[in-house]
C-alpha positions in Angstrom: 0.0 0.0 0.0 0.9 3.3 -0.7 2.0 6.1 1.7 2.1 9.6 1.7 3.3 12.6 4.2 -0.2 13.6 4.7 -1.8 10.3 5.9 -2.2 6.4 4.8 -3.2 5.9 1.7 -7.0 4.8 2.1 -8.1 0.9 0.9 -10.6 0.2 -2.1 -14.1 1.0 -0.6 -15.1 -2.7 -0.9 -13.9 -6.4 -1.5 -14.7 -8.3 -4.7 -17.5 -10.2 -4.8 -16.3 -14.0 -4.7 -13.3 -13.2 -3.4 -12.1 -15.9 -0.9 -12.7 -15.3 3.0 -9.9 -12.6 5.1 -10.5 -15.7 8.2 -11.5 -19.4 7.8 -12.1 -21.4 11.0 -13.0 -25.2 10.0 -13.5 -27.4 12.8 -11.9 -25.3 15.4 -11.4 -26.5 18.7 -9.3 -25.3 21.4 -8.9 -26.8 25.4 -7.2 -25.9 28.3 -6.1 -28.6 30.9 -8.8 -31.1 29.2 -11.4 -28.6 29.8 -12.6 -27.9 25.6 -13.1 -23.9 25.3 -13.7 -24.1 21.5 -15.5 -26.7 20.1 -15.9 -27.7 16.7 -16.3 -24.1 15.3 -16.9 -23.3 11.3 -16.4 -19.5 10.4 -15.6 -17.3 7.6 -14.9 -13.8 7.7 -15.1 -12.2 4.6 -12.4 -9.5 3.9 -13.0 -6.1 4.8 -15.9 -7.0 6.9 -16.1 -5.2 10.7 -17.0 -8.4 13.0 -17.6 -8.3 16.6 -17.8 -11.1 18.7 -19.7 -11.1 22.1 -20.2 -13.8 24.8 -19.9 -14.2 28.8 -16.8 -13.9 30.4 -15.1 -18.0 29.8 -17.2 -17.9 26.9 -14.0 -18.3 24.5 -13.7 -15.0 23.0 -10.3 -14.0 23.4 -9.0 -17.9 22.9 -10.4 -17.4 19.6 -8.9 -13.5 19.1 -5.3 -15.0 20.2 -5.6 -18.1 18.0 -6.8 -16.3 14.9 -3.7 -14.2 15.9 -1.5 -17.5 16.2 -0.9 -16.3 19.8 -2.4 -19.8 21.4 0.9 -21.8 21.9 0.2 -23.7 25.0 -3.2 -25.2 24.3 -4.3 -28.2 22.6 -5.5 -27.7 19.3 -7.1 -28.9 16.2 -9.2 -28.1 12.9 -8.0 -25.9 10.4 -7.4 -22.0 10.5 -6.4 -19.7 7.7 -5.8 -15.5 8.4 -3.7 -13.5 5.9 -0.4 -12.5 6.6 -0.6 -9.2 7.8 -2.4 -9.0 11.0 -2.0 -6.4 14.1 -3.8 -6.4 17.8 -4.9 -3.8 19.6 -5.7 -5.0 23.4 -7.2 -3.1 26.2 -3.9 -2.2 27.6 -2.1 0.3 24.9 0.8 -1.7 25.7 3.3 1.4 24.8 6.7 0.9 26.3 7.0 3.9 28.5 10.7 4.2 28.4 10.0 4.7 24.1 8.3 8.2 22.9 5.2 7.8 20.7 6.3 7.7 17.6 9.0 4.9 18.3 6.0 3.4 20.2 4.5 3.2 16.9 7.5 2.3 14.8 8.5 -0.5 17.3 9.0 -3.8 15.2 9.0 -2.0 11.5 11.9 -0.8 9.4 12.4 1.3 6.1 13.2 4.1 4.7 9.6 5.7 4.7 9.0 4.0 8.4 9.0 7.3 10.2 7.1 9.2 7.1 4.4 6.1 8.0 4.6 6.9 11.8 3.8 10.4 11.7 0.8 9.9 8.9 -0.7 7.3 11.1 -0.3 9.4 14.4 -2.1 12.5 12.3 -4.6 9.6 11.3 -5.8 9.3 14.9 -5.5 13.1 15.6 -1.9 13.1 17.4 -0.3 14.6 15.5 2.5 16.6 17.1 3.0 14.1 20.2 5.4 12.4 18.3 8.5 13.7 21.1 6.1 13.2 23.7 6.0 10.3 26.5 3.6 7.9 26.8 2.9 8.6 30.6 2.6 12.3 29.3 -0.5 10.8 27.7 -4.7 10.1 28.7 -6.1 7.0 28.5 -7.6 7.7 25.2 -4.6 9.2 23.8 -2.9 6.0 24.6 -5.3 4.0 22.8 -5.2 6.2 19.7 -1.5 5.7 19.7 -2.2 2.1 20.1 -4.4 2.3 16.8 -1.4 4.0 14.9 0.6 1.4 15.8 -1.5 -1.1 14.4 -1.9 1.2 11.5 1.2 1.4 10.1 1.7 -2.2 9.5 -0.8 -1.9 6.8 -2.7 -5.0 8.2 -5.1 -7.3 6.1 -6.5 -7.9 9.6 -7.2 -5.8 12.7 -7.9 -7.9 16.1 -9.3 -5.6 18.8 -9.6 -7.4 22.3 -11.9 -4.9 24.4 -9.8 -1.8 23.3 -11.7 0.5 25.3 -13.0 -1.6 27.8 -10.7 0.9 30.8 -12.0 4.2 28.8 -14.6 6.4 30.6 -17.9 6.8 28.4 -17.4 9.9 26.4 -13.8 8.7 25.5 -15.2 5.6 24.4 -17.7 6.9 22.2 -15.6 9.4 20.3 -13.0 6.2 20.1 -16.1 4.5 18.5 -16.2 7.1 16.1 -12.3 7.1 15.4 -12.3 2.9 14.9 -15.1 3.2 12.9 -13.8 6.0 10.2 -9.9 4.1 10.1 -12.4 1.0 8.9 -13.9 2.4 6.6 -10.9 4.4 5.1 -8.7 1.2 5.3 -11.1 -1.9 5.0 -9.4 -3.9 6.7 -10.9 -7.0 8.2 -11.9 -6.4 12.3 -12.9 -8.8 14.7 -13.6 -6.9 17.9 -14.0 -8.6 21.3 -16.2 -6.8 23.5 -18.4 -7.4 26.5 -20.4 -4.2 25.3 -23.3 -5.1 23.3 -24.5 -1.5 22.4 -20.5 -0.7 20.8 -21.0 -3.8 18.7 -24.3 -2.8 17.4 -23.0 0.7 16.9 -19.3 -0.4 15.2 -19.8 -3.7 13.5 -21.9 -4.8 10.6 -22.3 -8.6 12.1 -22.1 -9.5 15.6 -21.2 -13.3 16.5 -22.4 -14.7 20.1 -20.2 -17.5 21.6 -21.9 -19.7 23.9 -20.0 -22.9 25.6 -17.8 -22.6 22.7 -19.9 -22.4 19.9 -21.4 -19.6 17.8 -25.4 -19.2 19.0 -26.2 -16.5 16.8 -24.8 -14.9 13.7 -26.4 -11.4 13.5 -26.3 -9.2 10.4 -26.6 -5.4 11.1 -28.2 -3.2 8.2 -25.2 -1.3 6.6 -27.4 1.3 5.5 -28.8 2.2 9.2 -27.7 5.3 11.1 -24.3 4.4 13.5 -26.6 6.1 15.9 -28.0 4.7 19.6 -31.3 7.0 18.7 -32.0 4.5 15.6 -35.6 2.8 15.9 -33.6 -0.5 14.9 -31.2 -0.1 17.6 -33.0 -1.5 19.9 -34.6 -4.6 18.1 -30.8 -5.5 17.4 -30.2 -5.2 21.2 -32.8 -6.9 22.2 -32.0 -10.1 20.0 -28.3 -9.6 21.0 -29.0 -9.7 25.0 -31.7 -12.4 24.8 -28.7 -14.8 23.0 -26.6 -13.6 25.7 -29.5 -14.7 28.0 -30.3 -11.5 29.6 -34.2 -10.5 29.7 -35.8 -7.6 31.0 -35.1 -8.2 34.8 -31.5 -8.9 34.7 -31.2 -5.3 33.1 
């Protein structure tokens, strides 16, 4: 992908039609100590396609994240998983190295000759532009994040895992980081599979939402494309509704 000094150069505005899947899980099972978190699960994720994936805490959500990221070493595994080359995670924790500015932060792991051209488009990208020099313990807790996103920006990534990225953020810092994931998608279109506890974010950021239950997929939920990103959207709360009774949640529990 191309670069310039003003900002990453956006992706195609769609995928072909045909074209094969960004993720394919076939048979996917995961266990811990004999105890089976995944069982059995068949998935694809079509490229360019924002996915998020909800379920109880145990439910297997981020065993699946970290073994579509090939980050599951120490479990025992079978069935068959394919996921394109390029993929970056973005976790709750920023993760920046505190003893590294922010744009090293961001570099950390790449090379080149454009590297620090990239750095600095992608820190613009999510409105830090001029924190470059600056520490990240000089930095909020939504700042962080943002440079967490950069980072994971300028590898270019096919793929973009997000394990509750703002899960520690306060509510108005997680909406306008809503906003911010949501605009990089669709400037970039790459694939995202977002792990959340949050049913309302993954109504408002994803355009299918995937319940795991005892380490299966219970529902596979499509959400209009063409509907408002808005919570004030008369289908919001049909889709919530659906979404909390798979979850098990009814009126009383709320």
């Amino acid at each position: 992908m191309a670069t310039s000094a003003e900002q990453l150069t956006p992706a195609p505005a769609g995928t072909l039609d045909g074209a094969p899947p960004a993720v394919r899980l076939t048979g996917l099972t995961r266990s811990f100590e004999g105890r089976t978190v995944l069982d059995g699960i068949d998935l694809d994720l079509p490229a360019g396609q924002f996915t998020a994936l909800l379920g109880h805490s145990g439910s297997g959500k981020s065993t699946l994240l970290r073994a579509v990221a090939g980050l599951d070493h120490q479990v025992t595994a079978s069935g068959e998983l394919t996921a394109p080359e390029r993929v970056s995670v973005v976790f709750q924790d920023s993760r920046l190295l505190p003893w590294r500015r922010v744009l090293d932060n961001v570099l950390l792991g790449t090379g080149g000759a454009k590297a620090a051209e990239r750095g600095r488009a992608a820190l613009a990208e999510v409105g830090l532009a001029g924190r470059e020099r600056a520490w990240p313990g000089e930095l909020s807790g939504g700042e962080a994040q943002r440079a967490a996103l950069a980072r994971s920006l300028v590898r270019e990534p096919e793929l973009l895992l997000a394990d509750e990225p703002f899960g520690a953020l306060d509510a108005l810092t997680r909406i306008r980081m809503h906003a911010l994931l949501r605009e990089l998608w669709e400037r970039h279109r790459p694939s995202v599979l977002l792990v959340t506890h949050d049913v309302d974010e993954a109504i408002v950021l994803a355009d299918r939402v995937l319940v795991l239950e005892h380490g299966r997929i219970s529902l596979d939920l499509t959400i209009e494309p063409a509907h408002p990103r808005s919570y004030r959207d008369p289908l919001f709360s049909e889709y919530r509704e659906r979404l909390l009774a798979a979850l098990g949640v009814t009126e009383e529990h709320q």
